[in-house]
N, C-alpha and C positions, 0 to 999 in steps of 0.2 A: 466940479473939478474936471478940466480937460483932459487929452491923454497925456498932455508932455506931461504935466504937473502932476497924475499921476503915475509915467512914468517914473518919476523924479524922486517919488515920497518912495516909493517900492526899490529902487535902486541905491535910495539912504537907508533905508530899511535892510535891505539885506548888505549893505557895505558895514552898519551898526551892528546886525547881529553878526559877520566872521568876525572884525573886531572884538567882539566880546567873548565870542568862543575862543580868538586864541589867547586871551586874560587867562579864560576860565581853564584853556587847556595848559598854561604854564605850570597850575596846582592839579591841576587832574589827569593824571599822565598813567595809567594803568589801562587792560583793555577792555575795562568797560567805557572808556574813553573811546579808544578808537573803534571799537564797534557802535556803539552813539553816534560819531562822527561819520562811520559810516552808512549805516541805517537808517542815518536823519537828515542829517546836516547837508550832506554830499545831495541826498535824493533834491532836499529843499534848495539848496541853492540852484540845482539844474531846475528845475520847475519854475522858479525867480528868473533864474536868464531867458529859460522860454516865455515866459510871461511878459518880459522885457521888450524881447527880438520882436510878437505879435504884437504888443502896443508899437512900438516903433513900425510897425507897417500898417496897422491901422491909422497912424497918422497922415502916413501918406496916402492914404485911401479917400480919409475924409479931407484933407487939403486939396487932394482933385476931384471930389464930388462939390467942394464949396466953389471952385474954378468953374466945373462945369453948369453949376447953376447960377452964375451969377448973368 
């Protein structure tokens, strides 16, 4: 698997799970909710967007190292 396409699986991946949490948060609406949401969720999705940002620059890393060795 390359980076875009793992980009891609990791960016469905966490587009699939807010989707399912805000399912899950329409019935679970108390503050063991929002501290879950915030002790987990919030941490995890910022760790997916950085995980995101660095695949997307490792792309262009390796697209001008494939340039520079051809």
């Amino acid at each position: 698997m390359g980076v875009h396409e793992g980009r891609g699986t990791l960016a469905r991946a966490m587009k699939d799970l807010m989707l399912r949490w805000q399912d899950t948060r329409s019935q679970w609406n108390d503050a063991q909710a929002k501290r879950f949401e915030e002790e987990r969720l919030l941490n995890i999705e910022h760790d997916l967007r950085a995980a995101v940002g660095a695949m997307d620059s490792m792309a262009v890393l390796l697209a001008q190292v494939r340039r520079d060795c051809e």
